[in-house]
C-alpha positions in Angstrom: 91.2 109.9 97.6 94.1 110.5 95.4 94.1 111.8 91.7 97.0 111.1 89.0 98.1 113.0 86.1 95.5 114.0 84.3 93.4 114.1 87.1 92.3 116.4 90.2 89.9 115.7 93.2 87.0 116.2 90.5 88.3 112.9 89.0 85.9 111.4 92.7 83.1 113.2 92.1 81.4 110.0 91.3 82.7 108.7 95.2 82.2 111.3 97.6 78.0 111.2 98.0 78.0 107.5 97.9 80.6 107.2 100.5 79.1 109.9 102.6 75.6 108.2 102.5 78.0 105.0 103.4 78.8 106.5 106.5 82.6 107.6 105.8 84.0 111.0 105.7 85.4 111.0 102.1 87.8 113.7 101.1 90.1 114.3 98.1 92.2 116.7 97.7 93.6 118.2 94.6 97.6 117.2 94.9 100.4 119.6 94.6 100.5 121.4 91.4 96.9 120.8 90.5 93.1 122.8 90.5 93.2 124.8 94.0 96.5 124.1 95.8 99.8 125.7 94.8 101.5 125.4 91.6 105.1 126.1 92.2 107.8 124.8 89.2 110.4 123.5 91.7 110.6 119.5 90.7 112.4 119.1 94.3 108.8 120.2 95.8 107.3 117.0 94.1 109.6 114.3 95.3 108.1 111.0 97.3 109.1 112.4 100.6 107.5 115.5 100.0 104.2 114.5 98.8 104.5 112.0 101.8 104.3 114.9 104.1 102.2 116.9 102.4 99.6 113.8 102.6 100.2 113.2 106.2 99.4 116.8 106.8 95.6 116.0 105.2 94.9 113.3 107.9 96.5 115.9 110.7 94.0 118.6 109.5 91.1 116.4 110.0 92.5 115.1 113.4 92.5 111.4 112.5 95.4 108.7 113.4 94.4 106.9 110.4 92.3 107.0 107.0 91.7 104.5 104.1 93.6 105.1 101.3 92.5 105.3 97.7 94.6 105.9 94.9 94.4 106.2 90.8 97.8 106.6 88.6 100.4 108.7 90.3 97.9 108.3 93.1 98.2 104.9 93.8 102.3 105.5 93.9 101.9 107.9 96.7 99.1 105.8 98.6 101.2 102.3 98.6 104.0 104.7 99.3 102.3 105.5 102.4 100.8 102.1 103.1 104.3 101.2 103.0 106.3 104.2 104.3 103.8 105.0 107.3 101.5 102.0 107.9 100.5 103.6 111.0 98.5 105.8 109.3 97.0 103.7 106.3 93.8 101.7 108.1 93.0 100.1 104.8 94.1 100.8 100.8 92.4 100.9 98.0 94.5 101.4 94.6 93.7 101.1 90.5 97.8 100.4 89.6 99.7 97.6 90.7 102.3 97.4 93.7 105.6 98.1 93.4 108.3 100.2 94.7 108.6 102.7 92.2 105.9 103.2 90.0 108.3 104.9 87.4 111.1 103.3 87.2 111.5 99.3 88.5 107.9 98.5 86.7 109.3 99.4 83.2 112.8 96.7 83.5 110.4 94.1 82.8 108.4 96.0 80.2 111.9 97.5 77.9 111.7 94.5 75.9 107.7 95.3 74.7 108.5 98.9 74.7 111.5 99.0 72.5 111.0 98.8 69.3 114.4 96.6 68.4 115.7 93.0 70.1 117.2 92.3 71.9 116.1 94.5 74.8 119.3 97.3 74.6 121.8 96.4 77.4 120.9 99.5 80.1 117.4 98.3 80.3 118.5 95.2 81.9 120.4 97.1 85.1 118.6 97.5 87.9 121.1 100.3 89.1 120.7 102.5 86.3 118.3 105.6 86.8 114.9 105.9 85.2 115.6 108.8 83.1 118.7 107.4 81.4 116.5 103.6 80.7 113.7 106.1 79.4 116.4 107.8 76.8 116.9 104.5 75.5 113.6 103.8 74.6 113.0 107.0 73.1 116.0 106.4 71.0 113.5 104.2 69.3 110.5 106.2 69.3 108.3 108.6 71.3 107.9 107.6 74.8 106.5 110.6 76.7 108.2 110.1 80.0 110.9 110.7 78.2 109.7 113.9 76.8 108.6 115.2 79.8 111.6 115.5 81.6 113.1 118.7 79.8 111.4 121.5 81.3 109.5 123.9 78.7 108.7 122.2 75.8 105.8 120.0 77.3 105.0 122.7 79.6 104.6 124.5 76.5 102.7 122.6 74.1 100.1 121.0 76.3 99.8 124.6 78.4 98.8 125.8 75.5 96.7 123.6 74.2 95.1 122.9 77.8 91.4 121.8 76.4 92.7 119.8 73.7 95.5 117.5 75.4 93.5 116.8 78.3 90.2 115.7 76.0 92.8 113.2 74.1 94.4 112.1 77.0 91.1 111.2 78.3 90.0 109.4 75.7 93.7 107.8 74.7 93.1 106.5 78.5 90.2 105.0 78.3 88.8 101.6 77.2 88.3 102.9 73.7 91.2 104.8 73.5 94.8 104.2 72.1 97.8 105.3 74.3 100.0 102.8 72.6 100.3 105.0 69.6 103.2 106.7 70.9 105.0 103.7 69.5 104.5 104.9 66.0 105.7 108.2 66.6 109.8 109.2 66.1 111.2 111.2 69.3 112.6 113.3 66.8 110.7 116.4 66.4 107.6 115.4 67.8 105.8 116.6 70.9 102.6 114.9 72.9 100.1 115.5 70.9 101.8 114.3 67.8 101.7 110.7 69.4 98.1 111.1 70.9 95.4 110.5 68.6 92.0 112.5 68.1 89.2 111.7 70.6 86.0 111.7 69.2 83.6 114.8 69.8 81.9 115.0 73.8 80.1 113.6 75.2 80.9 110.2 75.4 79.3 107.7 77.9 81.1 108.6 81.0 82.2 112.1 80.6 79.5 114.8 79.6 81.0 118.6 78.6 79.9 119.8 81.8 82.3 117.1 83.4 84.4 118.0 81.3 84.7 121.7 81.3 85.6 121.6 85.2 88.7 119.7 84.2 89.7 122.8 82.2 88.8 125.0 84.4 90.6 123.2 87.1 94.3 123.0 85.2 93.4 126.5 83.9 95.8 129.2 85.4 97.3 132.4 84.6 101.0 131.0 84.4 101.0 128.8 80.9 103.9 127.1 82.5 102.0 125.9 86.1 99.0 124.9 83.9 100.0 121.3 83.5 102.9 121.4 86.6 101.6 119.0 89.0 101.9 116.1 86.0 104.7 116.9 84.6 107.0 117.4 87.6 105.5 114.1 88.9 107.5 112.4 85.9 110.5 114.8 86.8 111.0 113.4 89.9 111.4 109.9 89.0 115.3 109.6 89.5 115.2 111.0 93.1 111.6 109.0 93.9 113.4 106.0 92.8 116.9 106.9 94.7 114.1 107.4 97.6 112.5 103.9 97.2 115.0 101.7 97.0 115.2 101.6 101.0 112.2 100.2 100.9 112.7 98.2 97.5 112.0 94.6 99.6 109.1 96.0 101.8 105.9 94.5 101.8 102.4 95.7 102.1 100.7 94.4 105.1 97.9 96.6 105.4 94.3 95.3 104.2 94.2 95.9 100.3 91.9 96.2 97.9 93.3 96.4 94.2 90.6 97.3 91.4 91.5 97.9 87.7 90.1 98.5 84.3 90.4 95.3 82.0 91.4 97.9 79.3 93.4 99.7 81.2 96.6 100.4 79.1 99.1 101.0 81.7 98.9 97.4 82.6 101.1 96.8 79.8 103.8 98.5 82.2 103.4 95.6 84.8 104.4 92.4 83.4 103.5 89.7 85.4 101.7 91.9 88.0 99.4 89.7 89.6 102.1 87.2 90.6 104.3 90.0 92.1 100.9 91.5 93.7 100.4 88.1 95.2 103.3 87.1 96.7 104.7 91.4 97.9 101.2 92.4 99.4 100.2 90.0 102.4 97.6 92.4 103.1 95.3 92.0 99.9 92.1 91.3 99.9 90.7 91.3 96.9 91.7 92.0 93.1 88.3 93.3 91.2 88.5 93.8 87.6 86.0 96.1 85.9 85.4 94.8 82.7 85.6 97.0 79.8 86.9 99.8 81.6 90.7 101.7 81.6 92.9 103.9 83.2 90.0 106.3 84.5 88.0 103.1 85.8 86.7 105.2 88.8 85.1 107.8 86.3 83.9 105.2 83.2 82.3 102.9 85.5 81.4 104.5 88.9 78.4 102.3 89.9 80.5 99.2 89.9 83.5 101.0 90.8 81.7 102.3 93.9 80.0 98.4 94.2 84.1 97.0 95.1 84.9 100.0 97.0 81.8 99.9 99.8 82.3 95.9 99.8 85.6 96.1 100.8 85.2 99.4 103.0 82.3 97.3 105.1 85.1 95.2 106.2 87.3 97.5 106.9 85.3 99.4 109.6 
């Protein structure tokens, strides 16, 4: 199982006993740059191939040809990545984003139009050839778009380092169901950091995460080093020129190996897949099934873990 950004292997705790009593091994892992494994600052350490590797190296650990997959926000990327990349080694996938080749960059061409604020959608949104970072700069010529903000190195690490407790709880909740991500819209680039363009979350706790829950999310991104506090996420975003350079060999692939997809119905990074299902449908031969959760977003795993976990062992009994 494979966390995003903001996430860690905490983010399964809701999984792992109700798989074990299923009769799997379940393991997650906290990904580069995240809780327990090593934080370094090198964005070249983050790139597709790497984490590839670095994933492969998990199932070599345990001494296993193959594992199911599962996969939540920059999770997902890296496990259809490696459904697609090394399908030897995938037995089944699970994911909570859609398919497509790069998560960060292809996905938001059909998006520019909703996410600029002007029309018509400017001209460099509309080429596939042109790199994520320079189609991001456009739309945050119009307003905040984090991705954008992300990709200069200090000033993010900065702010949300040091203001660990109170990004993550608003990221949370901005994530969520109930939340608003979308806000960032209303927000100039100009002068304005992350948490200008992420709105208060109410106090803890809330129906799906208690403090306790909470607090070993802090403790996890807690470190010594302000700057390798909130790493893993940020350099995830920093590699999406090279992931996409990486990705376009397989830009046509297809996704063969049994799939499971399972979202939030108020997941707000939907918005970033237009027309997702038809593109699901007709680039992953290999799906199975497409649950949607209702009332649940982006942390659908951790908001609604008893049906969550209902989809998951449906679809894992036929994929013994």
């Amino acid at each position: 199982m494979i966390h995003g950004f903001p996430g860690l292997a905490w983010s399964w705790r809701h999984q792992m006993a109700p798989l074990a009593a299923a009769g799997w091994r379940a393991v997650a892992i906290d990904c580069l740059g995240y809780g327990g494994s090593d934080r370094p600052l090198d964005p070249a350490l983050y790139a597709a191939d790497r984490v590839q590797d670095y994933l492969l190296a998990v199932l070599d650990f345990y001494g296993v040809d193959t594992a199911v997959i599962v996969g939540q926000d920059f999770g997902a990327q890296y496990a259809w990545n490696l459904a697609v990349r090394a399908p030897d080694r995938v037995s089944a996938l699970v994911t909570t984003i859609p398919y497509d080749y790069d998560l960060a960059g292809r996905a938001l061409l059909g998006s520019a139009e909703r996410l600029s604020a002007d029309d018509p959608t400017p001209p460099i949104m509309a080429f596939t050839d042109r790199l994520p970072t320079e189609r991001f700069a456009v739309m945050a010529a119009d307003h905040f778009v984090h991705f954008h903000y992300f990709q200069t190195v200090g000033p993010a690490d900065r702010e949300l380092g040091e203001a660990l407790g109170d990004y993550l709880q608003r990221s949370f909740y901005a994530l969520s169901g109930t939340g608003d991500l979308w806000a960032w819209k209303t927000i100039p680039s100009e002068g304005s950091g992350y948490l200008d363009a992420l709105p208060d979350a109410p106090p803890l706790p809330w129906p799906w995460l208690s403090e306790e829950e909470f607090a070993g999310f802090v403790t996890g991104y807690d470190h010594s080093d302000m700057m390798r506090r909130m790493i893993g996420g940020l350099n995830s975003y920093r590699t999406a020129d090279i992931n996409w350079t990486i990705g376009r060999e397989w830009a046509d692939a297809d996704v063969t190996v049994p799939t499971l997809f399972i979202y939030g119905s108020k997941d707000p990074s939907l918005a970033f897949f237009p027309d997702w299902e038809e593109r699901m449908r007709a680039r992953v031969p290999g799906l199975r099934d497409i649950v949607v959760i209702e009332g649940a977003g982006h942390m659908v795993q951790q908001e609604q873990p008893a049906a969550f976990n209902a989809a998951l062992l449906a679809f894992l009994e036929t994929a013994r």
